[in-house]
LOTIFI-785057 format. One line per 10 residues: number of its first residue (from 1); their letters; for each residue x, y, z of C-alpha. Coordinates in nm, 4 decimals, padded with zeros to 6 digits. Example, Ala and Ser with C-alpha at 12.3 -4.5 7.8 and 13.67 -1.06 7.14 Angstrom:
REM residues 2
1) as) 01.2300:-00.4500:00.7800 ~ 01.3670:-00.1060:00.7140
REM end
This chain:
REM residues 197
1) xxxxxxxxxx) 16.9642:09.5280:11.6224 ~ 16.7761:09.3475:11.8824 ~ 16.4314:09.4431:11.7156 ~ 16.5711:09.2805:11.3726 ~ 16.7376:08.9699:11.4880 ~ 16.3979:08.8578:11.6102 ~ 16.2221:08.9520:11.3180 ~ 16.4618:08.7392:11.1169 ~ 16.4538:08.4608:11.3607 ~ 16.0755:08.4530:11.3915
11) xxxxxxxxxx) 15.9421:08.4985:11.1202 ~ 16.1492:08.2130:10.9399 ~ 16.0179:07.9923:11.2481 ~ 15.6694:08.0773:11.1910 ~ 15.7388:08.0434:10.8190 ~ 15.7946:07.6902:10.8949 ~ 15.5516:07.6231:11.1512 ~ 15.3017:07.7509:10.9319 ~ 15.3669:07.5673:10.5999 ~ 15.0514:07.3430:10.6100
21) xxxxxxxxxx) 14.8419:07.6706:10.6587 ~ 14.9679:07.8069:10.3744 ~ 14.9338:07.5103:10.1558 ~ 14.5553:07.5055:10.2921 ~ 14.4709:07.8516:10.2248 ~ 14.6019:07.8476:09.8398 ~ 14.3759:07.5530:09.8285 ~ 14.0844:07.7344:09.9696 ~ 14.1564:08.0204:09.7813 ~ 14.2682:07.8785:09.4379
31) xxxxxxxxxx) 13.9050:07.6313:09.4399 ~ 13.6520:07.9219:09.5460 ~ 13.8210:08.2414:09.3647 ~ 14.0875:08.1004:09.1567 ~ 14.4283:08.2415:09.0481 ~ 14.5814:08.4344:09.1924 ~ 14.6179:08.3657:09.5079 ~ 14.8031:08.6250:09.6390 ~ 14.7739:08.9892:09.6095 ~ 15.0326:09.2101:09.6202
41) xxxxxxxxxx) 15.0078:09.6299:09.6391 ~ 15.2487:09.8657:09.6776 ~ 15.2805:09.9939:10.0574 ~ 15.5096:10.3190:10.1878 ~ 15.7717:10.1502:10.4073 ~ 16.0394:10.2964:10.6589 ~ 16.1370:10.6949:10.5394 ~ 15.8501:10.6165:10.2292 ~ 16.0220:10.4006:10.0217 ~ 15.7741:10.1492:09.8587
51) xxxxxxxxxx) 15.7620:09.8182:09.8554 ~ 15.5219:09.5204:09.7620 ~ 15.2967:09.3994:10.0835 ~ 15.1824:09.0522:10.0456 ~ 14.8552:08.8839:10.0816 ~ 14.6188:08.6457:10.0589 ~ 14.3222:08.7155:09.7918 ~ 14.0314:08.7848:10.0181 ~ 13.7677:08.9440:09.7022 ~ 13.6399:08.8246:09.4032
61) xxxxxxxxxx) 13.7048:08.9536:09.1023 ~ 13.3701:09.0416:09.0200 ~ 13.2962:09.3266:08.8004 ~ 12.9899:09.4887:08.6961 ~ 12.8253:09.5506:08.3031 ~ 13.0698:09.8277:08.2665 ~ 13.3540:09.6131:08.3911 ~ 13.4299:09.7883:08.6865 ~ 13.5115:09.6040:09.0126 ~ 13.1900:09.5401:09.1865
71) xxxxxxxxxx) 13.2046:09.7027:09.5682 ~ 13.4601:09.5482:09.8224 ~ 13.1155:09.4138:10.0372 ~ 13.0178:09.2593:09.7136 ~ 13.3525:09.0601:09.6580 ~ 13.4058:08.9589:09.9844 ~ 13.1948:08.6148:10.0199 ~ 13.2321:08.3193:10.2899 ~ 13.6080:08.1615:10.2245 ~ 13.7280:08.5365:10.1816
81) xxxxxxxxxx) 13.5226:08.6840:10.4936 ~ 13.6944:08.3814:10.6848 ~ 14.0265:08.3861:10.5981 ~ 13.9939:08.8090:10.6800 ~ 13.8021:08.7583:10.9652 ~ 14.0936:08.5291:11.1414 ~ 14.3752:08.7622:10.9582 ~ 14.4866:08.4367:10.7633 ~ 14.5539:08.6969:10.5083 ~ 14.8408:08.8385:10.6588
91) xxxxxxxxxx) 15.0467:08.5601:10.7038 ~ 15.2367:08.6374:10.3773 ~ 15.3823:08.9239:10.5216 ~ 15.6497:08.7199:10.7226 ~ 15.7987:08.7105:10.4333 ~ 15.8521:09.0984:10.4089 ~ 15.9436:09.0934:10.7700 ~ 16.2006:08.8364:10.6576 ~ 16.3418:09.0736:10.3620 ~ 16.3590:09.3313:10.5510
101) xxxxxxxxxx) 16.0467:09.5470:10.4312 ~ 15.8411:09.4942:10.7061 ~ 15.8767:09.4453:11.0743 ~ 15.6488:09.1995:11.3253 ~ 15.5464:09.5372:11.4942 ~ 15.5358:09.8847:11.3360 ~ 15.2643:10.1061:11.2068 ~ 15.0483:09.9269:10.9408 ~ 15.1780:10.0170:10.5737 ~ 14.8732:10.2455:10.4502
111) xxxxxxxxxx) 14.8278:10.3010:10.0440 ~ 15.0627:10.4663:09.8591 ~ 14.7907:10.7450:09.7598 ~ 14.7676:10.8386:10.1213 ~ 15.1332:10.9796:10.0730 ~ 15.0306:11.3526:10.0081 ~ 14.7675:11.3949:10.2512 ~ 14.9797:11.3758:10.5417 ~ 15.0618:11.6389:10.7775 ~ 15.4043:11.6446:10.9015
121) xxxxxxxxxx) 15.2605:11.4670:11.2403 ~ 15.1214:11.2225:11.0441 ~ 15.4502:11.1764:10.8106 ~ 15.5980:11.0773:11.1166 ~ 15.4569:10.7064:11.0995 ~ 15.7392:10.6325:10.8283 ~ 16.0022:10.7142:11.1098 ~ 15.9730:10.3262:11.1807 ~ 15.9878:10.0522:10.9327 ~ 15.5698:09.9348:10.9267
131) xxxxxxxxxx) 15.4180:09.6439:11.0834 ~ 15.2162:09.3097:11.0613 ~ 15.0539:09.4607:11.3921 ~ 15.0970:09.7677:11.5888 ~ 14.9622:10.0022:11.8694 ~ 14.6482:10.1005:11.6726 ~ 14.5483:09.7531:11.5802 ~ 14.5739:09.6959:11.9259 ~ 14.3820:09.9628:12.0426 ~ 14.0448:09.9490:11.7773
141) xxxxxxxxxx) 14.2418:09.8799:11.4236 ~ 14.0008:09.8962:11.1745 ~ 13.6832:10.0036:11.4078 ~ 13.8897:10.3549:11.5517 ~ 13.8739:10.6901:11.3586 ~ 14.1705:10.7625:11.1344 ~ 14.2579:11.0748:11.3782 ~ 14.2895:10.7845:11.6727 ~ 14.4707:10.5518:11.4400 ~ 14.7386:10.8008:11.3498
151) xxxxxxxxxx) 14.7589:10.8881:11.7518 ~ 14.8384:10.5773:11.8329 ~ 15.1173:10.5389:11.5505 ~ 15.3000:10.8602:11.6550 ~ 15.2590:10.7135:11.9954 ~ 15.4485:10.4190:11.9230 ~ 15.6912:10.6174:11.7175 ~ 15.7827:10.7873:12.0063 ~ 15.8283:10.5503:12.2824 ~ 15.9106:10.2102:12.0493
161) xxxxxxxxxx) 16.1171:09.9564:12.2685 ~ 16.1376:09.5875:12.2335 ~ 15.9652:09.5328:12.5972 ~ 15.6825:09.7272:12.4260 ~ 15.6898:09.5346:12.0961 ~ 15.6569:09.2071:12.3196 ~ 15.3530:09.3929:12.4876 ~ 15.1869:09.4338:12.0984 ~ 15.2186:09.0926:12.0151 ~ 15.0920:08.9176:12.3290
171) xxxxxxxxxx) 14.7805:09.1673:12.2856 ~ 14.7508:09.0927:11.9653 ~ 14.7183:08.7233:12.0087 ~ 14.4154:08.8239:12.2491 ~ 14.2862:09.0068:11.9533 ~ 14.3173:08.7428:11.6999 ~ 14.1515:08.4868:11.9276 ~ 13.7909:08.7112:12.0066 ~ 13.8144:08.8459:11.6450 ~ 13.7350:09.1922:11.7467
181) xxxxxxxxxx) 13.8771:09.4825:11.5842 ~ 13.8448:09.4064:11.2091 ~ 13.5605:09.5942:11.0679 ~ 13.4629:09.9467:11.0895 ~ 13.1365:10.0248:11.2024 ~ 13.0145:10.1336:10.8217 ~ 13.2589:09.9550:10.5998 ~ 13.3875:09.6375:10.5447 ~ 13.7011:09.6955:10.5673 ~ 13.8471:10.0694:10.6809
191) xxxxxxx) 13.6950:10.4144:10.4982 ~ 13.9491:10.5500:10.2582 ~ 14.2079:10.8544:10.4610 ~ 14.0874:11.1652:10.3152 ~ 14.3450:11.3916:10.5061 ~ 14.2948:11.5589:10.8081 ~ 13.9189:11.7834:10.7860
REM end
């Protein structure tokens, strides 16, 4: 109850707060890549159910002579590396932490195609409604191993409090200020979760 009355609070606070930034990243975005602006996919939320994740458009839509998407390293130019870079992208997402979807912490909502390649360790992640941040993107996000991302998600799983959610934001804020953490070390985003080897 606690957990949910300051997601609601917050995140219609920061909703506020933040109103310019959005207005300036649509701009950005809507100039150098054009419509749309924001990208929505479907996520697994709390117990699996699925639900749309919002964005902002970091990639082109670029495609090659066959038509197919070009490479995500390909799409991802200046505006879209910055606005990633500083996790400007996220900021849609209070608004599924205001419906209800999402929560400020929580294990990050993976792809939907990820769903059958779980073991039941794993499956444990949807225990919790999912995250803007969480435990693993506190501890490595995108440049840990799948194996130490799901570790850390179980962890938090198992000893969630709001003490500890207050711990994952203030961390996070360090994170988001030395920009460290957002990259793998041979992608440019995270490699796709091809169930445990």
């Amino acid at each position: 109850m606690l957990k949910r009355s300051f997601d609601i609070v917050f995140s219609s606070i920061l909703i506020i707060l933040f109103a310019p930034i959005f207005v300036m990243v649509s701009l950005l975005i809507l100039v150098t890549m054009g419509r749309p602006i924001l990208f929505v996919q479907s996520r697994p939320g709390y117990k699996e159910e699925i639900f749309g994740i919002y964005k902002f458009r970091t990639m082109s839509n670029e495609t090659d002579e066959n038509g197919e998407l070009l490479p995500d390293s390909q799409r991802l130019h200046g505006v879209g590396k910055f606005i990633r870079s500083t996790s400007l992208d996220e900021l849609p997402q209070l608004f599924n932490v205001l419906k209800g979807e999402m929560s400020f912490v929580g294990p990050r909502p993976l792809l939907v195609e990820y769903l059958p390649l779980y073991d039941e360790k794993q499956r444990a992640r949807h225990d919790v409604k999912p995250g803007i941040t969480g435990w693993a993107q506190v501890n490595g996000r995108n440049a840990i191993s799948w194996e130490q991302k799901f570790e850390h998600d179980i962890w938090y799983v198992k000893h969630q409090s709001f003490f500890l959610d207050m711990k994952i934001l203030w961390m996070t804020m360090i994170k988001l200020f030395k920009r460290s953490g957002i990259s793998s070390a041979s992608s440019v985003t995270m490699e796709k979760f091809k169930g445990r080897k």
